[in-house]
C-alpha positions as CSV (number, residue, x, y, z in Angstrom):
1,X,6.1,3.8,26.4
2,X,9.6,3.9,24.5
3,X,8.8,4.1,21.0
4,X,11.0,1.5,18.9
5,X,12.0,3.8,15.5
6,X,15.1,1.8,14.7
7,X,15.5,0.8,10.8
8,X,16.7,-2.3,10.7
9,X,18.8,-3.5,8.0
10,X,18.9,-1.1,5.1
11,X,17.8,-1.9,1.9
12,X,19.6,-0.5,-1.7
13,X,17.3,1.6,-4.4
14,X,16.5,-1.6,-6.8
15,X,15.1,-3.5,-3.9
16,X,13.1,-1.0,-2.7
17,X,11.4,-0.3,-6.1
18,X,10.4,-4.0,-5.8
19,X,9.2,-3.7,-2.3
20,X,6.8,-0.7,-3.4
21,X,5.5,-2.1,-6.7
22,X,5.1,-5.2,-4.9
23,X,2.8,-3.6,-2.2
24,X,0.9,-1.6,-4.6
25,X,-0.2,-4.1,-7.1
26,X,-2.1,-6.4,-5.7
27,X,-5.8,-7.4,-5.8
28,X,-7.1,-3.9,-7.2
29,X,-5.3,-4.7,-10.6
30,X,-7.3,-7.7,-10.7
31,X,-10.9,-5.5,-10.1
32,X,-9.3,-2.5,-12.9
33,X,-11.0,-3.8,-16.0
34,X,-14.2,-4.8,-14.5
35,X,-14.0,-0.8,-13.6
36,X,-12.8,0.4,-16.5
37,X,-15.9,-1.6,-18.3
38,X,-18.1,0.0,-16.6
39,X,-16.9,3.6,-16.7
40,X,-15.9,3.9,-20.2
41,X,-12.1,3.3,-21.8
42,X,-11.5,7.0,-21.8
43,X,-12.9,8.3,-18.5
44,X,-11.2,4.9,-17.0
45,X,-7.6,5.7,-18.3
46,X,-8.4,9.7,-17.2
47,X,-9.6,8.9,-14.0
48,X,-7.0,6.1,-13.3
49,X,-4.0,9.0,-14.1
50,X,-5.9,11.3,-11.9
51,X,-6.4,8.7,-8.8
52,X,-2.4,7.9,-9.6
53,X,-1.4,11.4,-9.5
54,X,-2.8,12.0,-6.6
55,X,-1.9,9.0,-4.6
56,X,1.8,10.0,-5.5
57,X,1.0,13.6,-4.0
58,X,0.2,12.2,-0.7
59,X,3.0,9.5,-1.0
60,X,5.4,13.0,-0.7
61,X,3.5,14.3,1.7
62,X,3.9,11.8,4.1
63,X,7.7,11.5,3.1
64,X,8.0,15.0,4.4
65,X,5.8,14.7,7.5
66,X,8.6,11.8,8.2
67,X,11.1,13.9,8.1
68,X,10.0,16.5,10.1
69,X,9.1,14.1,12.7
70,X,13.0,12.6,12.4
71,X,14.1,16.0,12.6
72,X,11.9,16.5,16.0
73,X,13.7,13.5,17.1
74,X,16.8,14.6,16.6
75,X,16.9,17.2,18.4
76,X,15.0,16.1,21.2
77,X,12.4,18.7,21.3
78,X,9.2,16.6,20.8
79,X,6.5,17.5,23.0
80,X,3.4,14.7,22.5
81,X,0.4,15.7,23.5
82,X,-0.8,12.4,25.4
83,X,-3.0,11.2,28.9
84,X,0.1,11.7,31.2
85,X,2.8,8.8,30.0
86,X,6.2,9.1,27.9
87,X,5.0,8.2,24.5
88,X,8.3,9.0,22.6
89,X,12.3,7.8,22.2
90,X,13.7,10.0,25.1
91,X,11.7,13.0,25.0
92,X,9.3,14.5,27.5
93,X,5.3,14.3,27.2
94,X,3.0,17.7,28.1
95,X,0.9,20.0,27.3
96,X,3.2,22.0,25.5
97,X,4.1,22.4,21.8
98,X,6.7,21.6,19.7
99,X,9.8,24.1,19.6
100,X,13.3,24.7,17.3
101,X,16.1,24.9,18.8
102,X,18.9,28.1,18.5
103,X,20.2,27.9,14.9
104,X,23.7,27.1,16.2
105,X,22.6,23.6,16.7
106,X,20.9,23.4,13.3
107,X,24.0,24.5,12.0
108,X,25.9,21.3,13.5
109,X,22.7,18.9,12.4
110,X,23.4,19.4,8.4
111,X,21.3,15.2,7.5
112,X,18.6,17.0,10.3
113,X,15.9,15.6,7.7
114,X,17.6,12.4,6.6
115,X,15.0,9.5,7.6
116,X,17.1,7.5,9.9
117,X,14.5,6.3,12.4
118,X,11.4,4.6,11.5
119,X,7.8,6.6,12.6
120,X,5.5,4.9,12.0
121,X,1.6,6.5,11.3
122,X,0.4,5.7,14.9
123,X,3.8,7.9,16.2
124,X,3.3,10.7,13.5
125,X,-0.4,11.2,13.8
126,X,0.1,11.2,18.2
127,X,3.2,13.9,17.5
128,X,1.1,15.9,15.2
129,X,-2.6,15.3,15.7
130,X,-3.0,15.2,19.2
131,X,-4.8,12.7,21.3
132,X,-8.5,13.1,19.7
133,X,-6.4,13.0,15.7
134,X,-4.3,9.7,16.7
135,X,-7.8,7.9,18.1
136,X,-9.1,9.0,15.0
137,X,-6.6,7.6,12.7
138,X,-6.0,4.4,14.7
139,X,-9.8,3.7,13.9
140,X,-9.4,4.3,10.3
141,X,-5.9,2.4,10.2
142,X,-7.0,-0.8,11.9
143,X,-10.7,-0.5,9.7
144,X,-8.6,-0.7,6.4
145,X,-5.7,-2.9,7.3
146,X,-7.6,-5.1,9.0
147,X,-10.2,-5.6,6.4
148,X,-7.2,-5.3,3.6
149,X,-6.0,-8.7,5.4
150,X,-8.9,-9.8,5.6
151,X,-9.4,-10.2,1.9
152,X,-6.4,-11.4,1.4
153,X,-7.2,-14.3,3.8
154,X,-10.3,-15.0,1.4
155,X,-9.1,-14.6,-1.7
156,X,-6.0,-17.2,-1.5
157,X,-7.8,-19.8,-0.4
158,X,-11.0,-19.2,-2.7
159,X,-8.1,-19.3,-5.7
160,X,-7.1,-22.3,-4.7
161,X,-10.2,-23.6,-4.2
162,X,-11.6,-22.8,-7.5
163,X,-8.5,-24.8,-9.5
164,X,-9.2,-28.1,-7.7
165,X,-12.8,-27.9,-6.8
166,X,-13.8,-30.7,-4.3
167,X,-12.2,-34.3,-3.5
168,X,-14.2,-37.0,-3.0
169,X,-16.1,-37.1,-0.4
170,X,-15.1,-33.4,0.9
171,X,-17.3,-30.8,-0.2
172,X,-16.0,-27.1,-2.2
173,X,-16.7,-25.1,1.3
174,X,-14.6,-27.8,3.4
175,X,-11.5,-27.5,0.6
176,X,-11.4,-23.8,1.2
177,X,-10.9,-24.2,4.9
178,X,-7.9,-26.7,4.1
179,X,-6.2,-24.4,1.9
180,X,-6.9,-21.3,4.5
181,X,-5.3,-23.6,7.6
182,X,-2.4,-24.1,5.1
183,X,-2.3,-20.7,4.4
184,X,-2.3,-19.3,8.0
185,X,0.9,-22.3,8.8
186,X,3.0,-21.1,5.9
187,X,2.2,-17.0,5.5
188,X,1.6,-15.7,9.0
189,X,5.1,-16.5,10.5
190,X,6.7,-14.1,7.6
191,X,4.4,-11.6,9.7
192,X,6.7,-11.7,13.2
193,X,9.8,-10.4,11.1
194,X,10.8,-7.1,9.7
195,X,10.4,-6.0,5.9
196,X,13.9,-6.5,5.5
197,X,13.7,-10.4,6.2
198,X,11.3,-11.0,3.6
199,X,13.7,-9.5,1.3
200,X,13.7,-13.2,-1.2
201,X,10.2,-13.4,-1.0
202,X,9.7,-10.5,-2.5
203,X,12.0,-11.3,-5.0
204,X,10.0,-14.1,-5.9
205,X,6.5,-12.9,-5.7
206,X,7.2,-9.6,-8.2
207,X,8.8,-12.2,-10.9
208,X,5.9,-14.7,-10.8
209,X,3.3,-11.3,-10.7
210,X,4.8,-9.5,-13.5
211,X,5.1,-12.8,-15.3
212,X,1.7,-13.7,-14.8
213,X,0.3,-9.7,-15.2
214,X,2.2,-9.6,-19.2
215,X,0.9,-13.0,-19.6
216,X,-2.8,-12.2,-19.4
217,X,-1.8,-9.0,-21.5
218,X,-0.3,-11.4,-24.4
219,X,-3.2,-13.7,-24.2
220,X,-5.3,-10.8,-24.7
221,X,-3.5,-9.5,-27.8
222,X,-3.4,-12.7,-29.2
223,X,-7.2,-13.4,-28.5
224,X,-7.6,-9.7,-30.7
225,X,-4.9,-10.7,-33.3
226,X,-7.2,-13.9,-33.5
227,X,-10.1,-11.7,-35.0
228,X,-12.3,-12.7,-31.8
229,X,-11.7,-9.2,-29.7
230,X,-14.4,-6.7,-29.9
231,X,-15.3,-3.7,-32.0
232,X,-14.3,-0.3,-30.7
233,X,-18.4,0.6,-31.9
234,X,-19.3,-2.5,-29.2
235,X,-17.1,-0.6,-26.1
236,X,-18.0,1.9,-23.7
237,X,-15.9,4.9,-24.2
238,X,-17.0,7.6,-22.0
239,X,-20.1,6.7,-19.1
240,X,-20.1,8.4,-16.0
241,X,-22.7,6.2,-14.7
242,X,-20.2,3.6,-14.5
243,X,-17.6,6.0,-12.6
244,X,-18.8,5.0,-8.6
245,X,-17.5,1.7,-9.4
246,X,-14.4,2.0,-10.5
247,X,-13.5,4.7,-7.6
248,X,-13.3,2.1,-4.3
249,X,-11.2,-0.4,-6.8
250,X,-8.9,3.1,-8.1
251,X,-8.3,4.0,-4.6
252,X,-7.6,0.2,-3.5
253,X,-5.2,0.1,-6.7
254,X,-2.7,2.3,-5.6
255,X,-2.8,1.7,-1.9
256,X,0.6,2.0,-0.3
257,X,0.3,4.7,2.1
258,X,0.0,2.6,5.7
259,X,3.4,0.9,5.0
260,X,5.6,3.6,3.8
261,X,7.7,4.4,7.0
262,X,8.5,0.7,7.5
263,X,9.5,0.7,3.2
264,X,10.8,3.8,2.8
265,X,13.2,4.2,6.3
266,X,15.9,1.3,5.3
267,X,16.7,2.5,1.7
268,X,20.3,3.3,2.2
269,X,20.0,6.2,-0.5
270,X,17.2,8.5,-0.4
271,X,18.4,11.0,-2.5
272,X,16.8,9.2,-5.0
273,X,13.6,8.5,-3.1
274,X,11.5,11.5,-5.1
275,X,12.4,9.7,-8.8
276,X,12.2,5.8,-7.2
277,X,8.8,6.5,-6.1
278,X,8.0,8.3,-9.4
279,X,9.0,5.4,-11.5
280,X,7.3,2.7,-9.4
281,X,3.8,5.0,-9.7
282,X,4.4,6.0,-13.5
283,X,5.5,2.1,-14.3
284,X,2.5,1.2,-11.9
285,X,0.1,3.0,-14.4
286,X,1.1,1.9,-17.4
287,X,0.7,-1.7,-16.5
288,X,-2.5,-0.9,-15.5
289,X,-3.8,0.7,-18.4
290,X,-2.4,-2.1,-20.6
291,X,-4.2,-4.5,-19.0
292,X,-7.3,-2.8,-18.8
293,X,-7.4,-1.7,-22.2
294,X,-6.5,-5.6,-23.4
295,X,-9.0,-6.7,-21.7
296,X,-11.7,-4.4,-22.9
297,X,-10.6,-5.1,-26.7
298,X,-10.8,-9.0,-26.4
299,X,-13.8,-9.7,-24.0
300,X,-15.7,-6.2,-23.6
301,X,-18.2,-7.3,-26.0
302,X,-18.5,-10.8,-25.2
303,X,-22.4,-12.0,-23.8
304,X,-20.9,-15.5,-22.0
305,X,-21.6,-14.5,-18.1
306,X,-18.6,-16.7,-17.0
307,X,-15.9,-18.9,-17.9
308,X,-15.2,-22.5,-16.2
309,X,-12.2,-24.3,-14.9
310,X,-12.1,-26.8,-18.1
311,X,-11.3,-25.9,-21.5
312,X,-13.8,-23.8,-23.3
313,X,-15.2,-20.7,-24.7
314,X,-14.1,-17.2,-23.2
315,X,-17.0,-14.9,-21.5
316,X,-17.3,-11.5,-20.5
317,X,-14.8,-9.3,-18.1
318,X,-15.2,-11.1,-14.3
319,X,-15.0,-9.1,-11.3
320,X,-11.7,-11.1,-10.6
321,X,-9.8,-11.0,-14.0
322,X,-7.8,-13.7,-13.9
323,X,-11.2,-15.9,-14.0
324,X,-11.4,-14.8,-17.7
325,X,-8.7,-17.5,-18.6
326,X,-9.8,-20.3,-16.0
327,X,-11.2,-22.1,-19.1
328,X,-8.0,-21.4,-21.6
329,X,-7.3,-24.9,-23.7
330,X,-3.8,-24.7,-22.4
331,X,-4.3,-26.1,-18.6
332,X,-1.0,-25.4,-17.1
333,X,-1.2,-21.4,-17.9
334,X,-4.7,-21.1,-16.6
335,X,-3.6,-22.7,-13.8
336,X,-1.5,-20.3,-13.1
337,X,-3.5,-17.6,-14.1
338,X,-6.2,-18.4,-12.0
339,X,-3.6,-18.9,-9.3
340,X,-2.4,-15.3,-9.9
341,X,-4.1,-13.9,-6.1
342,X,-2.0,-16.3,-4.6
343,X,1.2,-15.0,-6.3
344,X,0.0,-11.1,-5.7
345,X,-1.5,-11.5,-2.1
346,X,0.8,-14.5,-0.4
347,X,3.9,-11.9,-0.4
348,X,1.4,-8.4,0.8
349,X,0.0,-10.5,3.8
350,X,3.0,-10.2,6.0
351,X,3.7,-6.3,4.8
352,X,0.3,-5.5,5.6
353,X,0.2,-7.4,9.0
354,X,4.1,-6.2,10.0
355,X,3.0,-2.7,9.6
356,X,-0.3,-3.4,11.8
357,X,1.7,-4.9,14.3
358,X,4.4,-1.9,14.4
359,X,1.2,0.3,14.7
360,X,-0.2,-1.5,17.6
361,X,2.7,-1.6,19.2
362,X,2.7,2.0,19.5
363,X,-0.6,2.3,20.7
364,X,-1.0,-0.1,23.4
365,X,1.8,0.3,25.9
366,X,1.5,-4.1,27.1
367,X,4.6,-6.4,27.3
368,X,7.4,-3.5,27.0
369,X,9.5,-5.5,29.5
370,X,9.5,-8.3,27.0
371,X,11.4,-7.0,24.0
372,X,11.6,-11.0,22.2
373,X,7.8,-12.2,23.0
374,X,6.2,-8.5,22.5
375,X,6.5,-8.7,18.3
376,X,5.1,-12.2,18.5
377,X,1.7,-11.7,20.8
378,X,1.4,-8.8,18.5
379,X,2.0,-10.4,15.2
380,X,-0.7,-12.5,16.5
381,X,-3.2,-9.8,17.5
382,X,-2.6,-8.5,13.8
383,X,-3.0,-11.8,12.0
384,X,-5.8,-13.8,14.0
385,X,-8.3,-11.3,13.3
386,X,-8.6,-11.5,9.6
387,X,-7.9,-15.5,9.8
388,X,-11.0,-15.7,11.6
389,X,-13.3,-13.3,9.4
390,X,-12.0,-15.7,6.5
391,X,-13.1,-18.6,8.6
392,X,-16.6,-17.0,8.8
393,X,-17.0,-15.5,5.2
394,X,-15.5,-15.9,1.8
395,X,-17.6,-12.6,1.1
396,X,-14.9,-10.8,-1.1
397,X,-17.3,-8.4,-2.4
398,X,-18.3,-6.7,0.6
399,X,-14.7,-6.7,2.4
400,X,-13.7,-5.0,-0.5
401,X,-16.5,-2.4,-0.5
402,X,-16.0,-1.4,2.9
403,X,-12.0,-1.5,2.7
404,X,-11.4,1.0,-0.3
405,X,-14.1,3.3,-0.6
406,X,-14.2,4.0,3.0
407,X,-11.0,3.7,5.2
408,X,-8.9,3.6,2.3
409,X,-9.8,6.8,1.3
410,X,-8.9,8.3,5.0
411,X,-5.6,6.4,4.9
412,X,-4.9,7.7,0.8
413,X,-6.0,11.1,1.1
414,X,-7.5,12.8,4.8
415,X,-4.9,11.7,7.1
416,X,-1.7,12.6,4.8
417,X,-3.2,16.0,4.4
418,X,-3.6,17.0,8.1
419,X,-0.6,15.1,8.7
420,X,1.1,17.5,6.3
421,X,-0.8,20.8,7.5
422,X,-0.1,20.5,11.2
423,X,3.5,18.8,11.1
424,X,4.4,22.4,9.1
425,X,2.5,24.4,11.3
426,X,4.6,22.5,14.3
427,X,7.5,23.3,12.8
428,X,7.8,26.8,12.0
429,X,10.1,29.8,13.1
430,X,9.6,33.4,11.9
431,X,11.1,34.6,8.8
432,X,13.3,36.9,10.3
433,X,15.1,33.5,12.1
434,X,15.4,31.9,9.0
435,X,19.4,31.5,8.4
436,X,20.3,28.0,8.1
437,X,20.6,26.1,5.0
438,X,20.4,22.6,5.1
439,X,20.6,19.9,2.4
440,X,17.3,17.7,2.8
441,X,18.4,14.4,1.5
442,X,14.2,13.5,1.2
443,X,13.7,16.7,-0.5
444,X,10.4,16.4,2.0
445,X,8.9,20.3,1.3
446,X,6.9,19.1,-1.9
447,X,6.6,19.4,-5.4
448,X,8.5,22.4,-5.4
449,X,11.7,20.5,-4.3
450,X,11.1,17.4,-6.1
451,X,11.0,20.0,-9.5
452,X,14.5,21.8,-8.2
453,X,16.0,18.6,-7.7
454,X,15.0,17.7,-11.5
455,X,16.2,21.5,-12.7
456,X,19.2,22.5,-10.6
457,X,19.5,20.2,-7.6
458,X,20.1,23.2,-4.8
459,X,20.5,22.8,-1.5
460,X,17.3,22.9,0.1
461,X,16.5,26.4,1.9
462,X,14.4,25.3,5.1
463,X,12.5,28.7,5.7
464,X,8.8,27.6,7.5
465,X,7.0,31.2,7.2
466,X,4.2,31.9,9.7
């Protein structure tokens, strides 16, 4: 099969920032303060920095592993390790391992490691990984995106569902399946286009979120300005008992990794990629903490088990936040508020289920002579699936469980790291051979360069030592 790396239309810096944030916050900073109840204010803002940290670690790590695998491509020396068929863009399959070429034709290659060509995860773990490392992945990537879509084909619905309650004659259960039909007519056709063609509603889904994330903040300050916030005495400050829980949700919270070659490949300048990415994750955590620490102050201490969808008294933190203003006096803003999944999760759908279907396509070689109906029977194959587990269980609890704290944390943290390990050892030369310097627009070789780039900005020295 000829793998399709092409980038599309690129994207500039500001609309890639939007993109990213957009992807990352979703659902998981709705589940944060339940978490950072249960673990303790401090441990929950410690931890939280610790999870983000580390998630931004493996964000560069892929970022390299991409550019190594563009620079592979470039020159045409690629040897996949797979069952006997061409698995890559003009280069031969084998046995064999990956080689450089002479220096002279670094020297005429100075953008080697520019990301030009979109590789996805399927293509980077089968270059780098091997045939046993890419089955392994694959299982891991369709677990979590699949279930990931899967909850988001619950929750929009169940949102909906929850502001209007029955009609009539029609029951709550047969409402939910009306909004999820209506979801699956509007939503899933965003999922047969690129990233790049959902550029407006991206647009509109980060204004509504961030409106709707400072609003619950504001309501929160002005509940505690109010007198009717809790007492620091009344909050859990420091409970490692309470830690397990707010792990899966952490991990979930800054969840990106899946969709980064599809995000990251149009940006027409990726010189600043190492500071875009910085800002989105450092902006990322401060939102986070905010909210969290808001909502701990005014309803941390409060006994009421839940709040209702009329006007009345608030209640303690749900496992959902947004239903802690379901029963604000002023209707139209919780509304809105309660509405808040739909905002967050209506715009991550077709992210989530384009970068399944690029993945698939790279796995199963089928329709390759049908370049126009291929994206769309595989668009379907990655949207039907999770339409249908919503059709059979609003369970939001237990896709959740299984999503984060399991796959996710193969996707966030294994994979990048063998990824990284074996796409260096791939591409190494002795240190005697090491004479070429090359400007690395990606600044892909880790921390080090991302620090260099902040001191000095040098030209990046590619010298892989055995």
């Amino acid at each position: 099969m000829v793998a399709n790396t092409d980038a599309g239309a690129s994207y500039s810096s500001p609309i890639a920032f939007a993109y990213i944030f957009n992807l990352i916050v979703g659902v998981g900073a709705l589940a944060l303060p339940i978490g950072f109840s249960d673990a303790g204010l401090i441990l929950g803002a410690i931890f939280l920095a610790i999870m983000g940290f580390l998630a931004f670690v493996t964000v560069t790590w892929i970022n390299e592993v991409q550019a190594t695998a563009n620079a592979l491509l470039v020159l045409g020396e690629t040897k996949i390790r797979s069952s006997g068929s061409e698995r890559t863009s003009g280069t031969p399959s084998g046995e064999e391992s990956l080689r450089l070429v002479a220096n002279e034709e670094l020297e005429m290659s100075p953008d080697l490691f520019e990301i030009k060509q979109r590789v996805e995860f399927g293509l980077l773990s089968e270059i780098f990984l091997g045939p046993i490392g890419q089955k392994i992945f694959y299982g891991i990537l369709v677990i979590y995106l699949y279930g990931d879509l899967s909850i988001y084909a619950v929750a929009i619905p169940t949102s909906l569902q929850a502001v209007t309650g029955g009609w009539w004659i029609f029951t709550d259960r047969t409402v939910y399946y009306f909004y999820l039909a209506i979801f699956t007519i509007c939503i899933v056709p965003f999922s047969f286009f690129n990233f790049q063609k959902t550029k407006y509603l991206q647009l509109f889904t980060i204004g509504t979120r961030n409106t709707a994330l400072f609003t619950m903040i504001i309501l929160a300050v002005i509940f505690i300005s109010e007198g009717e916030g809790a007492h620091a005495r009344d909050l859990r400050w420091f409970d490692f008992a309470g830690l397990p829980s707010l792990f899966g949700v952490s991990v979930y919270a800054f969840m990106c990794h899946h969709s980064l070659p599809s995000l990251i490949t149009p940006i027409q300048n990726k010189k600043k990629l190492f500071p875009l990415l910085l800002g989105d994750f450092v902006g990322i955590y401060f939102v986070y903490t905010l909210l969290c620490v808001t909502a701990l102050f005014a309803f941390g201490s409060i006994a009421h088990p839940a709040c209702g969808n009329i006007p009345g008294p608030a209640c303690h933190i749900q496992k959902l936040y947004t239903l802690n203003f379901s029963s604000y006096n002023f209707r139209p803003i919780a509304i809105f508020l309660t509405l808040f999944p739909l905002f967050t999760l209506s715009s991550n759908f077709p992210l989530i289920s384009i970068t399944l279907r690029n993945n698939l396509m790279l796995l199963i070689p089928l329709l390759e002579n049908y370049p126009r109906l291929r994206p769309i029977i595989f668009g379907l194959a990655a949207t039907m699936p999770p339409i249908g587990i919503a059709f059979a269980t609003d369970n939001v609890d237990f896709l959740v469980n299984i999503t984060g704290s399991y796959a996710g944390l193969g996707i966030m943290f294994v994979m990048p790291a063998f990824l990284l390990l074996y796409s260096r050892r791939y591409f190494q030369v002795e240190k005697s051979s090491c004479k070429v310097e090359l400007k690395n627009q990606v600044e892909n070789s880790g921390w080090k360069s991302g620090w260099n780039r902040i001191e000095n900005r040098p030209s990046l020295k590619i010298c892989w030592e055995i």
